[in-house]
Biotite code that builds the C-alpha atoms (Angstrom):
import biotite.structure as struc

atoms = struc.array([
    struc.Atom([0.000, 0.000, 0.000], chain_id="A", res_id=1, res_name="UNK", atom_name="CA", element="C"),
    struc.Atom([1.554, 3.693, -0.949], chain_id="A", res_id=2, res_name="UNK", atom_name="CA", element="C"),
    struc.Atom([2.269, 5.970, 2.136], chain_id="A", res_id=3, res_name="UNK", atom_name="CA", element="C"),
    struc.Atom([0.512, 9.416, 2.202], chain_id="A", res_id=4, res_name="UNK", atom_name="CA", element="C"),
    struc.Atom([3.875, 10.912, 1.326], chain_id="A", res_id=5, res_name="UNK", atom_name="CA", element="C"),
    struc.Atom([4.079, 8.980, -2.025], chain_id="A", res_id=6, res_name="UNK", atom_name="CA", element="C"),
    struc.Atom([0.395, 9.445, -2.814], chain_id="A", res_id=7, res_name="UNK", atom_name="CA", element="C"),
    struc.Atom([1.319, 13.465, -2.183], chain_id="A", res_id=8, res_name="UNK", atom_name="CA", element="C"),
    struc.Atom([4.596, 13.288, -4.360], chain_id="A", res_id=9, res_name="UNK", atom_name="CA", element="C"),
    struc.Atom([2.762, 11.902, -7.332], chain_id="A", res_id=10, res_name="UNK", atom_name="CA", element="C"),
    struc.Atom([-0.220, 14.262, -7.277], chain_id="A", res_id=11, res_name="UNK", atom_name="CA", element="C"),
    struc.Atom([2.869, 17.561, -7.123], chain_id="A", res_id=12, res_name="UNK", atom_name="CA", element="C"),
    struc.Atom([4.152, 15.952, -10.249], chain_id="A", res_id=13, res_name="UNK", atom_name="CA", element="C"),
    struc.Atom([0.565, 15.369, -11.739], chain_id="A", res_id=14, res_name="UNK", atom_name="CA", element="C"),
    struc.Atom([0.040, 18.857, -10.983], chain_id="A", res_id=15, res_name="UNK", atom_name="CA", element="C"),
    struc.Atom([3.370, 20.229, -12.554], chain_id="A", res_id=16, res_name="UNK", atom_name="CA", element="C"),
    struc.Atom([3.437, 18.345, -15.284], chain_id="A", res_id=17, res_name="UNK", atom_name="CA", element="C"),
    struc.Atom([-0.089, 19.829, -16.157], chain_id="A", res_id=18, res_name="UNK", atom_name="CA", element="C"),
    struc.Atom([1.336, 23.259, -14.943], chain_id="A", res_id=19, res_name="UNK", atom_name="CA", element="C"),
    struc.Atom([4.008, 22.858, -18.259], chain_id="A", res_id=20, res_name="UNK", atom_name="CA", element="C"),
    struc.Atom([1.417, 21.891, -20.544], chain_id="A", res_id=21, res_name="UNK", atom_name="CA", element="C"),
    struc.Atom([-0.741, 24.629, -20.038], chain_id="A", res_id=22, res_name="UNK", atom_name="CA", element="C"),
    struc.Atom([2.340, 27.047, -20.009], chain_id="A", res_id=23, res_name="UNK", atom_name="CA", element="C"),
    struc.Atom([3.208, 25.843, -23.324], chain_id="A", res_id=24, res_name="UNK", atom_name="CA", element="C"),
    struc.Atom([-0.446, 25.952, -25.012], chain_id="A", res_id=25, res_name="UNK", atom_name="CA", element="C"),
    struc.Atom([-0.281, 29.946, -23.458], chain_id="A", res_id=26, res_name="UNK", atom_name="CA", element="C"),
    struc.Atom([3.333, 30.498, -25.238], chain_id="A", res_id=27, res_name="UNK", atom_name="CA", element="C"),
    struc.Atom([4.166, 33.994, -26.081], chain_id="A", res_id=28, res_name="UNK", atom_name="CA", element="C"),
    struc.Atom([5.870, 32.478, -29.615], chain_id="A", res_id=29, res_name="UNK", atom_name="CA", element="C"),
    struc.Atom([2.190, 32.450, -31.719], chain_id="A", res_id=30, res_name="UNK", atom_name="CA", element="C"),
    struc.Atom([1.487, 36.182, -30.820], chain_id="A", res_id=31, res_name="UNK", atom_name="CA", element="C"),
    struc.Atom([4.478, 37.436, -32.491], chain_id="A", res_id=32, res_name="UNK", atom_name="CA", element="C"),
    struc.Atom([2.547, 38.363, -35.502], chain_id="A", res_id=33, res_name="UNK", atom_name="CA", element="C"),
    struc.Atom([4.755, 40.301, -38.733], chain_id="A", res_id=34, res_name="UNK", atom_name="CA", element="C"),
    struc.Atom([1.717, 42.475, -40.191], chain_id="A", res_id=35, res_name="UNK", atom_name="CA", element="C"),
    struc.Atom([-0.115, 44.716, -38.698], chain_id="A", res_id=36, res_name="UNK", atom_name="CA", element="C"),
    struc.Atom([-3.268, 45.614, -40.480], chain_id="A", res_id=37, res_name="UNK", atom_name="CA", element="C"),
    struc.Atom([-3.179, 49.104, -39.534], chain_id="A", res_id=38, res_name="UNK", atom_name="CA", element="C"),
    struc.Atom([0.373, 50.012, -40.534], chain_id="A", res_id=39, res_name="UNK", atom_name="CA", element="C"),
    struc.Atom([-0.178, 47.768, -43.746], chain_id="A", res_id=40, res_name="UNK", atom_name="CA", element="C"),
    struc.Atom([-2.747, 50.049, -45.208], chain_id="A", res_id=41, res_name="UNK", atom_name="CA", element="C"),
    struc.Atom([-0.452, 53.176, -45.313], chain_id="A", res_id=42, res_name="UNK", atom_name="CA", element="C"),
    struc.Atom([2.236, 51.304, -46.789], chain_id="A", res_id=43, res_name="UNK", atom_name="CA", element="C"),
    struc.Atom([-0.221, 49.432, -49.444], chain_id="A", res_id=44, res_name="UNK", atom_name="CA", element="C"),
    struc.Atom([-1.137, 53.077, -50.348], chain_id="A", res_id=45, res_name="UNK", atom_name="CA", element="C"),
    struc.Atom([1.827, 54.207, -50.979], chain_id="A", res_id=46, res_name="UNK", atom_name="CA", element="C"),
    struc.Atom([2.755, 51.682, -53.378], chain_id="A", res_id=47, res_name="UNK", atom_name="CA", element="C"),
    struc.Atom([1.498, 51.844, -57.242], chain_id="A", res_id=48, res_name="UNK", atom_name="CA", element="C"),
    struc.Atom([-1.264, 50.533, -58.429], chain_id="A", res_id=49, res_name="UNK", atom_name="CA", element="C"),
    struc.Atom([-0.125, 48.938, -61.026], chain_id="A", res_id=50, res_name="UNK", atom_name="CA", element="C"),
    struc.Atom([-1.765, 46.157, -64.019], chain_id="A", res_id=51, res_name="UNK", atom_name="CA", element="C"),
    struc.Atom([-3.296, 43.001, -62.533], chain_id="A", res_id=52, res_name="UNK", atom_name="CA", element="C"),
    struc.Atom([-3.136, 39.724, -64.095], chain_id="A", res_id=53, res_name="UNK", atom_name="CA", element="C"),
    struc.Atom([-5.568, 36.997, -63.536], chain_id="A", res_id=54, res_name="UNK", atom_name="CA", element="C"),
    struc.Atom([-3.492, 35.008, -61.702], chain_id="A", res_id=55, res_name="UNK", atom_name="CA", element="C"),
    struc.Atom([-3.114, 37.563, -59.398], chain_id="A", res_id=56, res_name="UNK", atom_name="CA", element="C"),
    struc.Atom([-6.849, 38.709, -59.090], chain_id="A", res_id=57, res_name="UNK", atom_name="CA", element="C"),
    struc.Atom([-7.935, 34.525, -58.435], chain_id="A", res_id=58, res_name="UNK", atom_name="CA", element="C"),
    struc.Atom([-5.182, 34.548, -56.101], chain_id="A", res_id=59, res_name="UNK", atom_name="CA", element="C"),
    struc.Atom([-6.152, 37.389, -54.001], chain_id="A", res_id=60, res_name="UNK", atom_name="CA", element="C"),
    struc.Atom([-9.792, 35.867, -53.941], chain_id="A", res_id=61, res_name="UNK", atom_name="CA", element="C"),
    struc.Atom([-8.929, 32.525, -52.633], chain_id="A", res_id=62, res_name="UNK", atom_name="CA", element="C"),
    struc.Atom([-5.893, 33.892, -50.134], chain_id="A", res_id=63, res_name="UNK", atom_name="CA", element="C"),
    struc.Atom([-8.889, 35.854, -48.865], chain_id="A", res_id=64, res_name="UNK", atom_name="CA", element="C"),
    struc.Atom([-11.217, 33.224, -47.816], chain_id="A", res_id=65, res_name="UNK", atom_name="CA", element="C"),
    struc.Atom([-8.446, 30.862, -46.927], chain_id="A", res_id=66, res_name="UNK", atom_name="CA", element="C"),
    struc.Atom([-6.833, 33.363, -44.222], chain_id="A", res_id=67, res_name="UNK", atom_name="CA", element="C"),
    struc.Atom([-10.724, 33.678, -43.109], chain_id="A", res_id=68, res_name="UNK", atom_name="CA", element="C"),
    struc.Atom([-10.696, 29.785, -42.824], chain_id="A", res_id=69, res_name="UNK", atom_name="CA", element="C"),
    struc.Atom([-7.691, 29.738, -40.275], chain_id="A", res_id=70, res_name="UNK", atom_name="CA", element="C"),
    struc.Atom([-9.070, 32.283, -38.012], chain_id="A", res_id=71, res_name="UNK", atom_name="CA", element="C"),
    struc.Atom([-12.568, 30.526, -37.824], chain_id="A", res_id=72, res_name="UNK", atom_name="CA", element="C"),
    struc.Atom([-11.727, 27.451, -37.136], chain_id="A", res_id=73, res_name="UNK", atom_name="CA", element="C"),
    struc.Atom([-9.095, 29.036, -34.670], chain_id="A", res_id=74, res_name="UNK", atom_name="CA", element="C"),
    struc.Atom([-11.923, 30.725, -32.661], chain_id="A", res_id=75, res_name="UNK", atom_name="CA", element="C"),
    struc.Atom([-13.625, 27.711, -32.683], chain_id="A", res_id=76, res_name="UNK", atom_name="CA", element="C"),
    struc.Atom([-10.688, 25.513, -31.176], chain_id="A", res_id=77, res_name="UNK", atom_name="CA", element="C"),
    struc.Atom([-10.206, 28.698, -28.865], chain_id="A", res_id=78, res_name="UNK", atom_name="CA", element="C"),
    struc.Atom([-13.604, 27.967, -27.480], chain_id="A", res_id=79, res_name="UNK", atom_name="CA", element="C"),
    struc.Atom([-13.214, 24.168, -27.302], chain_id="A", res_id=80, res_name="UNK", atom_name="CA", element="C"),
    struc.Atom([-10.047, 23.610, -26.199], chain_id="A", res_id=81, res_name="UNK", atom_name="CA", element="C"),
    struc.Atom([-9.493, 27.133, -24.600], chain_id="A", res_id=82, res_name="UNK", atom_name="CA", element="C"),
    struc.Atom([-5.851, 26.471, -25.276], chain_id="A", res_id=83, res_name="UNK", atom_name="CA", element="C"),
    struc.Atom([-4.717, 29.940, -26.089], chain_id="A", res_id=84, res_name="UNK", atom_name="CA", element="C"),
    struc.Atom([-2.597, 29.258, -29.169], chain_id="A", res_id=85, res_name="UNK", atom_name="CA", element="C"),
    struc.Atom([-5.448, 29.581, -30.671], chain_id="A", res_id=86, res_name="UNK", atom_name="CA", element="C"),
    struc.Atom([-6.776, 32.783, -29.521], chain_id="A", res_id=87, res_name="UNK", atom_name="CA", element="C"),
    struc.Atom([-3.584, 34.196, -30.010], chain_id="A", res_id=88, res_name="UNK", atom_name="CA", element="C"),
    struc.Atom([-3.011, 33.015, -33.780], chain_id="A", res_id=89, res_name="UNK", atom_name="CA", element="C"),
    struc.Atom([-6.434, 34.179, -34.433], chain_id="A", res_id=90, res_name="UNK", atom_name="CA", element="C"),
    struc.Atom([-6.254, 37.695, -34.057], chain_id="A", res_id=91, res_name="UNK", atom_name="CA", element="C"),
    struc.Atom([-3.016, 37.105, -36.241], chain_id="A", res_id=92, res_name="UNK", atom_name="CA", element="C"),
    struc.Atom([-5.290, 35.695, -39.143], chain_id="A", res_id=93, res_name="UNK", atom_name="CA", element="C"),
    struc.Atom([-7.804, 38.787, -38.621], chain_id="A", res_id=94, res_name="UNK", atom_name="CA", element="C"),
    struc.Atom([-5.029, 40.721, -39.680], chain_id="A", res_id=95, res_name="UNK", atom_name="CA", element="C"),
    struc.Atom([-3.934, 38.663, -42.524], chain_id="A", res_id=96, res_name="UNK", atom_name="CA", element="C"),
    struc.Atom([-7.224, 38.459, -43.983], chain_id="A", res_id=97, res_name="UNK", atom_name="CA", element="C"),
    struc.Atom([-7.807, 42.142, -43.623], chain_id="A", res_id=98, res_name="UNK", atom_name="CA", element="C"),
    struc.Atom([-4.382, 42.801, -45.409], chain_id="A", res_id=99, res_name="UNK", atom_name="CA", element="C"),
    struc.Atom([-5.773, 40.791, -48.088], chain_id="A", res_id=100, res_name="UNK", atom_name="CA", element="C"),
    struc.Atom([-9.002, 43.044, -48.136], chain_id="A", res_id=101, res_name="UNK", atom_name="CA", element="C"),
    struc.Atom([-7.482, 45.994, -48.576], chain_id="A", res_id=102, res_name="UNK", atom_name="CA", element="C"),
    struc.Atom([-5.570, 45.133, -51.709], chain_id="A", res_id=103, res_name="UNK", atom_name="CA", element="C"),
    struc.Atom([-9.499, 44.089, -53.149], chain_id="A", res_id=104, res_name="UNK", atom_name="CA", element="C"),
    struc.Atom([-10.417, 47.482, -52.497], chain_id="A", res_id=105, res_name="UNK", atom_name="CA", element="C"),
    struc.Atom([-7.241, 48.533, -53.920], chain_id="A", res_id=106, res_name="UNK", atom_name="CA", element="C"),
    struc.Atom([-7.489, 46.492, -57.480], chain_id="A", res_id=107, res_name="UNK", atom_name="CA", element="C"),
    struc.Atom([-11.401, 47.173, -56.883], chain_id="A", res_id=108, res_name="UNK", atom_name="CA", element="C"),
    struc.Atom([-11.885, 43.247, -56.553], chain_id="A", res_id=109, res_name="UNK", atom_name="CA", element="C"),
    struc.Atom([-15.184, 41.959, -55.411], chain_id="A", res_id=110, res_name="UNK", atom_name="CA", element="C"),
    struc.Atom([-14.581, 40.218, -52.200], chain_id="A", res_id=111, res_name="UNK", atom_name="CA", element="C"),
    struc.Atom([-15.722, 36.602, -51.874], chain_id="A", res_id=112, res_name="UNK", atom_name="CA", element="C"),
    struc.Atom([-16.620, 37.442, -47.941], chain_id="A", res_id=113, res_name="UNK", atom_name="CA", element="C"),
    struc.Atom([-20.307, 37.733, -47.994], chain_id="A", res_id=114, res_name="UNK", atom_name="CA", element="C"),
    struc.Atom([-21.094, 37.057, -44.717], chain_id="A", res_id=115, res_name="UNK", atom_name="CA", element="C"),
    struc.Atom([-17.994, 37.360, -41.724], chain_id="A", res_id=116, res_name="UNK", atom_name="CA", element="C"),
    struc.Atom([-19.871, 34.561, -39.667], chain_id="A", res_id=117, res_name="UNK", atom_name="CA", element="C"),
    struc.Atom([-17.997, 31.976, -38.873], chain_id="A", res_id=118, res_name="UNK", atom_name="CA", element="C"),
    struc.Atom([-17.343, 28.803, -40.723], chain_id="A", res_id=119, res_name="UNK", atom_name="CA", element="C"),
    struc.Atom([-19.285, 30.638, -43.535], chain_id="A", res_id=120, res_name="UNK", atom_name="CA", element="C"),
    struc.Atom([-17.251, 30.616, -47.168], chain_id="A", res_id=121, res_name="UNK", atom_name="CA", element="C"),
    struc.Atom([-18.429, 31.090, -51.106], chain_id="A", res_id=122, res_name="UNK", atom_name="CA", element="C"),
    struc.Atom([-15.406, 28.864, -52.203], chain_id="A", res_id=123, res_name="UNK", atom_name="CA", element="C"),
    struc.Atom([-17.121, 25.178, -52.040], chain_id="A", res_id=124, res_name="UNK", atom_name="CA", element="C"),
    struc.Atom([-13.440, 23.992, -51.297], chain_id="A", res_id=125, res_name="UNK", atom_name="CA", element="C"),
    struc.Atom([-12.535, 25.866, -48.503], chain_id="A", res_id=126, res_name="UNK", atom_name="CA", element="C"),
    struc.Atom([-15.750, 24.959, -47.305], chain_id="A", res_id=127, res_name="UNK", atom_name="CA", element="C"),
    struc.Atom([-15.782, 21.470, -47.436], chain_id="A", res_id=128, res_name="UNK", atom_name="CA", element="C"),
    struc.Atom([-12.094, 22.257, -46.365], chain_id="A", res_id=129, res_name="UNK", atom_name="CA", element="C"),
    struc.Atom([-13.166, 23.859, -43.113], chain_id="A", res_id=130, res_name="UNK", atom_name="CA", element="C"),
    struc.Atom([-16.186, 21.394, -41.888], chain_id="A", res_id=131, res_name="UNK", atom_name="CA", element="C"),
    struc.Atom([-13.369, 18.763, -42.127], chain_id="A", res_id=132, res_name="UNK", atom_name="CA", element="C"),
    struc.Atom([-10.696, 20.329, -39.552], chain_id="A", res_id=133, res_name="UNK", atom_name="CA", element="C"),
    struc.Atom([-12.938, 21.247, -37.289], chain_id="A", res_id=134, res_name="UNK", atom_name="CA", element="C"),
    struc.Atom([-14.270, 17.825, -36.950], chain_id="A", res_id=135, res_name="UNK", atom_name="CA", element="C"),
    struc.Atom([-11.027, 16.839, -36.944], chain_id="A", res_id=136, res_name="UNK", atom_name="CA", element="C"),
    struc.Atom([-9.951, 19.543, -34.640], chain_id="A", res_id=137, res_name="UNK", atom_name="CA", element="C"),
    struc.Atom([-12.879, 18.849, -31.823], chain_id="A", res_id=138, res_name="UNK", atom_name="CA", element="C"),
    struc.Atom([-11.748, 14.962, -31.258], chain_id="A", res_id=139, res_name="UNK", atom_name="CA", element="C"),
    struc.Atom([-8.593, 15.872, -28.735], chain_id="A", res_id=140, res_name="UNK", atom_name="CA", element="C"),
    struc.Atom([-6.867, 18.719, -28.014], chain_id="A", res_id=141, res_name="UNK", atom_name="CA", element="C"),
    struc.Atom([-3.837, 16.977, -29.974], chain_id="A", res_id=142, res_name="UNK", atom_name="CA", element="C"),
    struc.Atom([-5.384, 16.650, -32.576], chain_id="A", res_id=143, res_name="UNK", atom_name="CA", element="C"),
    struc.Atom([-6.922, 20.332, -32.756], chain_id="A", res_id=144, res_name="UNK", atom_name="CA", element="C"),
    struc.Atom([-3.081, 20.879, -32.728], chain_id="A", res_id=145, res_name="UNK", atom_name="CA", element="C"),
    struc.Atom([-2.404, 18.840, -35.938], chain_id="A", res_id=146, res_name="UNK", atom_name="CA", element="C"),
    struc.Atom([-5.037, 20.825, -37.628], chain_id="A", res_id=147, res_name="UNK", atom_name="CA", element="C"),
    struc.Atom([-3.521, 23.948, -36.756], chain_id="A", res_id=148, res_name="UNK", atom_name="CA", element="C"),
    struc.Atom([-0.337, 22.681, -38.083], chain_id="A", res_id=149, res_name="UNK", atom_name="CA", element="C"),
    struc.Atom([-2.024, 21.434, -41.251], chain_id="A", res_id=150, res_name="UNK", atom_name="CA", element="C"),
    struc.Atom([-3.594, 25.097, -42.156], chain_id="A", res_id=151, res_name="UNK", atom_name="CA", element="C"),
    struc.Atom([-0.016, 26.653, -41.608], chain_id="A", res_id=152, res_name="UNK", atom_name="CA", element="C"),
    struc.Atom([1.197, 23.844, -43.866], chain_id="A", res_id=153, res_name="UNK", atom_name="CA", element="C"),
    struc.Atom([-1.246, 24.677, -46.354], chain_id="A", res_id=154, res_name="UNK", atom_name="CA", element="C"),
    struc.Atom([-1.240, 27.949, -46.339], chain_id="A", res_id=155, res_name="UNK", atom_name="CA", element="C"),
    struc.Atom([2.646, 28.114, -46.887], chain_id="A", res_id=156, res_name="UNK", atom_name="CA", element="C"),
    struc.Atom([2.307, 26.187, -49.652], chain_id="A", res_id=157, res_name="UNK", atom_name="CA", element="C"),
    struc.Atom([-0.764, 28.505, -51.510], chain_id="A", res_id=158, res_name="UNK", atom_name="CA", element="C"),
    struc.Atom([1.396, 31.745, -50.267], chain_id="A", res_id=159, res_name="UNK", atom_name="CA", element="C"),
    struc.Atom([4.452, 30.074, -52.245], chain_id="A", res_id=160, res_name="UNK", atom_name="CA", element="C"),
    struc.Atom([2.515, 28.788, -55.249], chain_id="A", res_id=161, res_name="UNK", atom_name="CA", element="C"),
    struc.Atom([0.703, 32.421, -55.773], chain_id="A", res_id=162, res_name="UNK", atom_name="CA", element="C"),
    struc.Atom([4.490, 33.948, -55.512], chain_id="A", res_id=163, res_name="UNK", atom_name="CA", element="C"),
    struc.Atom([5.120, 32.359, -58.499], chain_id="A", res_id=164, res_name="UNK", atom_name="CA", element="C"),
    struc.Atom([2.422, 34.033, -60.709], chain_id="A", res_id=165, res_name="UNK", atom_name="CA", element="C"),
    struc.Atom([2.772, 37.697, -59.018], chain_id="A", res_id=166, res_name="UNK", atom_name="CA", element="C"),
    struc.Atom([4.885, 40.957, -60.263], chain_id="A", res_id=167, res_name="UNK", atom_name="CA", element="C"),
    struc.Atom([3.008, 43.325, -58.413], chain_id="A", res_id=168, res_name="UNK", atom_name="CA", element="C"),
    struc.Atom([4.917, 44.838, -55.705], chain_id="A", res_id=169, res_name="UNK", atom_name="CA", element="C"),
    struc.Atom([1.885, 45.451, -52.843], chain_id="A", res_id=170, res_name="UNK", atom_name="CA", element="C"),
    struc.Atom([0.620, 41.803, -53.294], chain_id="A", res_id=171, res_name="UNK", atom_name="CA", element="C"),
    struc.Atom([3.994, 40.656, -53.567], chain_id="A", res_id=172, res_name="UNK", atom_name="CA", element="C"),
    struc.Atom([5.127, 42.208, -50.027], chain_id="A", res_id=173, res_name="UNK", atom_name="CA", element="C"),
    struc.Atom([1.534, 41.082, -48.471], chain_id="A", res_id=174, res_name="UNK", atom_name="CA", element="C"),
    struc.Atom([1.892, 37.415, -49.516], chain_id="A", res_id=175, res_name="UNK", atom_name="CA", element="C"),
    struc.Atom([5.600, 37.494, -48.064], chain_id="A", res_id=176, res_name="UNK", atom_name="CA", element="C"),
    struc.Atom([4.782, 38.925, -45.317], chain_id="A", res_id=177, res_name="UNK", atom_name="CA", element="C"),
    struc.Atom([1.606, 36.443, -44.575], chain_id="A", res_id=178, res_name="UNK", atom_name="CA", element="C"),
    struc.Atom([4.246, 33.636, -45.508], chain_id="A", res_id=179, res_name="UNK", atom_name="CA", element="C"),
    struc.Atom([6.290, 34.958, -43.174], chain_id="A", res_id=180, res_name="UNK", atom_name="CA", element="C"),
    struc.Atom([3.655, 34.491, -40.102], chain_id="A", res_id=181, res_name="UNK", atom_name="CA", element="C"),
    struc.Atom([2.573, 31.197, -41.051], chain_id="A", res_id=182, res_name="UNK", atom_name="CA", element="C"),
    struc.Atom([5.738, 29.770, -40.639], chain_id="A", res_id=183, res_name="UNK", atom_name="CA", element="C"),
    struc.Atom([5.861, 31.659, -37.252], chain_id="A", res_id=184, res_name="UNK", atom_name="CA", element="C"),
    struc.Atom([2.565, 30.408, -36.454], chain_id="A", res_id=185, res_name="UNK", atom_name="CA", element="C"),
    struc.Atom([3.677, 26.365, -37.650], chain_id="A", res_id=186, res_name="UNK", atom_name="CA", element="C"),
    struc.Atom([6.438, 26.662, -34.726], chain_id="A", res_id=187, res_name="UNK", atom_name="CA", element="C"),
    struc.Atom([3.984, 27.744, -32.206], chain_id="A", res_id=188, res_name="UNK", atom_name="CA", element="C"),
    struc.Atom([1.723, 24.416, -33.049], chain_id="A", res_id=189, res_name="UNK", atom_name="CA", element="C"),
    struc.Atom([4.792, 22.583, -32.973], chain_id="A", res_id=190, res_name="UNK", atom_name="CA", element="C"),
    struc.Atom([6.310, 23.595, -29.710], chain_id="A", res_id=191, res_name="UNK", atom_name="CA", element="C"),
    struc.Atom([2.722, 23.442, -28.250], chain_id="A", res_id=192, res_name="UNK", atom_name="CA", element="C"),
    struc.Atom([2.324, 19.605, -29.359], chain_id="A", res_id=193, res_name="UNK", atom_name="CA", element="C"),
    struc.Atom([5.887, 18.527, -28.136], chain_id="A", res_id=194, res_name="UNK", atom_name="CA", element="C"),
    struc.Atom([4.774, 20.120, -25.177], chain_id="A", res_id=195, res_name="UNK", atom_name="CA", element="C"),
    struc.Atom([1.984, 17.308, -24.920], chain_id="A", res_id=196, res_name="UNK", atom_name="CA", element="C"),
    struc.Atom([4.778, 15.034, -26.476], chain_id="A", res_id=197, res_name="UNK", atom_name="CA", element="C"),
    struc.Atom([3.770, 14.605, -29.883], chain_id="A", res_id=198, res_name="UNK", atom_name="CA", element="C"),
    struc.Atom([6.851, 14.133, -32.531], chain_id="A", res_id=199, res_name="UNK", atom_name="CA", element="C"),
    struc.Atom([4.645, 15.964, -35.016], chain_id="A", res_id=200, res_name="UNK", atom_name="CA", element="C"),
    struc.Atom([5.346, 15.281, -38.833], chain_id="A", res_id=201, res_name="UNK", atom_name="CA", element="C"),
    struc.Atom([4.861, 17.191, -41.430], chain_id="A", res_id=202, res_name="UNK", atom_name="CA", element="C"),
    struc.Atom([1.200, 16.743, -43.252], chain_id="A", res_id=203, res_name="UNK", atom_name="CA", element="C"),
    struc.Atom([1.782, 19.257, -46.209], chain_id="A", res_id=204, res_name="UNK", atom_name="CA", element="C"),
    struc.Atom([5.105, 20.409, -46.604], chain_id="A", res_id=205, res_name="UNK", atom_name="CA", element="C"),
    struc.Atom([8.230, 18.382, -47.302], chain_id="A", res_id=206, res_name="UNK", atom_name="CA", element="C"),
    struc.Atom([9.664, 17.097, -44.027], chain_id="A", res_id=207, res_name="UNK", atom_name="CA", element="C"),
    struc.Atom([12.895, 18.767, -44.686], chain_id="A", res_id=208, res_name="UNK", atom_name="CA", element="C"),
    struc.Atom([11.586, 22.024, -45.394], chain_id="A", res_id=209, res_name="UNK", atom_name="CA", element="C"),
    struc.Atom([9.078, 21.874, -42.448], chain_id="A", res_id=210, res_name="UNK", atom_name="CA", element="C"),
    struc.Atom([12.463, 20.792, -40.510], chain_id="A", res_id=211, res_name="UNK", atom_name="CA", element="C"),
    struc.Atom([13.839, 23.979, -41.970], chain_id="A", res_id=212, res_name="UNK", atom_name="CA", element="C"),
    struc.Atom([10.810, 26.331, -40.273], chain_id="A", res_id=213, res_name="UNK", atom_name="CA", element="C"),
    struc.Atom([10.466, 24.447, -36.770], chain_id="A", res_id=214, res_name="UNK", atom_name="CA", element="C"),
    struc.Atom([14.414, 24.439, -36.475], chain_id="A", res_id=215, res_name="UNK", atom_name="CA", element="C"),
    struc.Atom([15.191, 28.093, -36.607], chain_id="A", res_id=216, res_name="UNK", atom_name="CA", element="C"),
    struc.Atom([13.563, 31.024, -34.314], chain_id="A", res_id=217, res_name="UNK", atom_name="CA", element="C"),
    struc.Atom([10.971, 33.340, -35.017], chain_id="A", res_id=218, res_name="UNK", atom_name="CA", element="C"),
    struc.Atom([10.821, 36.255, -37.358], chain_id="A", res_id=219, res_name="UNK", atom_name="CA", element="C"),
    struc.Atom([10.020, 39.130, -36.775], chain_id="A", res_id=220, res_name="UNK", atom_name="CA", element="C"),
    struc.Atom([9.902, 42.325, -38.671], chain_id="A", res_id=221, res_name="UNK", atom_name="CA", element="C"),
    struc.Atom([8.393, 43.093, -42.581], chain_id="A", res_id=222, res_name="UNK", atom_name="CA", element="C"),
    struc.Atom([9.811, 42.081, -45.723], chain_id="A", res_id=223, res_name="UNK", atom_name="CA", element="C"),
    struc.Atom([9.057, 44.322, -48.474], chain_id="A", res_id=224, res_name="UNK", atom_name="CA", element="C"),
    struc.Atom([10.271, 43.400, -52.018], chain_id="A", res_id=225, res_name="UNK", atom_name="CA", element="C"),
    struc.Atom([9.546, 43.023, -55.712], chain_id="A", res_id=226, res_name="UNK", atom_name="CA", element="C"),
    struc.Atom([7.757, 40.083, -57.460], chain_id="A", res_id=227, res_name="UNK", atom_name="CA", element="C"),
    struc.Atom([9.682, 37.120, -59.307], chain_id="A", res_id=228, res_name="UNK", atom_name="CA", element="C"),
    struc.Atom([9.410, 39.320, -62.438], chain_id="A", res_id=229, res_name="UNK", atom_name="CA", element="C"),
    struc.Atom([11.020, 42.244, -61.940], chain_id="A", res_id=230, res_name="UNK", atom_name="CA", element="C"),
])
């Protein structure tokens, strides 16, 4: 039979191993967000307007709806899990997809975002998309962690594939600078789930390059540059 004093000892290291956990879900890393809506708008402005290609206009239309899809399904983790990795990478997608809203405006670009409610998109897709993660994402904490992993994944890989087809120098410094945060965002996922002990692999990305992200400290700061074309 245990002694009270071994019974004690376990439930201190119960306790502060739970103590870690939640320390690491409420990590300061995810907050560190690159754009910031407000100072993005000035700086958008002050760029040209210049000639839009189609590439560019479909791309701006789906980035918008797809940075929409990571902060809804982030609120809605938030308020399941109430893990605050999620809260905090939220108000980081808010920003995103209002970055990408004011270069609509800008190229006069109707925006797909007909209603703001949540888990509400015209893109069948992102949808479908969306109603799978956050099935996914309401089975286990853990696993709401893989699907926040997934969209950073995913969206790195859109962010790189539209960077291909722009010249334009305002779309070109929003996408790098949204690329920029979702690889900032993938290492706060991945320190949160090797917190809970989870040797996370990559679902998206090539394992070396998502070795590449995870293996190197945040960034911080803007990056403001011409497209592939100029």
């Amino acid at each position: 039979m245990k002694s009270l004093s071994q019974i004690f000892a376990k439930l201190i290291l119960t306790a502060f191993t739970t103590i870690i956990i939640i320390t690491a879900c409420n990590s300061p890393v995810e907050s560190n967000n690159v754009i910031n809506s407000g100072d993005v708008s000035e700086v958008l402005k002050a760029m040209p307007i210049e000639e839009i290609n189609s590439d560019e206009n479909e791309g701006l239309v789906f980035m918008r709806e797809e940075e929409k899809l990571a902060r809804d399904i982030y609120l809605v983790l938030y308020k399941k899990w109430n893990a605050n990795v999620f809260n905090n990478i939220s108000k980081s997608e808010q920003k995103h997809t209002d970055a990408i809203k004011i270069l609509l405006d800008k190229y006069q670009i109707t925006d797909p975002v007909i209603s703001d409610e949540v888990g509400v998109f015209s893109n069948p897709d992102l949808q479908a998309l969306y109603n799978t993660l956050i099935e996914k994402g309401n089975t286990s904490l853990i696993e709401a962690l893989k699907v926040g992993a997934a969209i950073e994944e995913i969206d790195i890989l859109d962010l790189q594939k539209n960077l291909e087809k722009v010249d334009n120098e305002d779309i070109t410094y929003v996408y790098n600078n949204l690329m920029r945060g979702s690889r900032n965002h993938l290492r706060a996922f991945n320190q949160n789930l090797e917190a809970q002990e989870v040797d996370y692999k990559a679902q998206y990305l090539d394992q070396d390059q998502f070795e590449a992200i995870v293996s190197t400290s945040i960034e911080k700061g803007s990056n403001r540059g011409r497209g592939r074309n100029r």
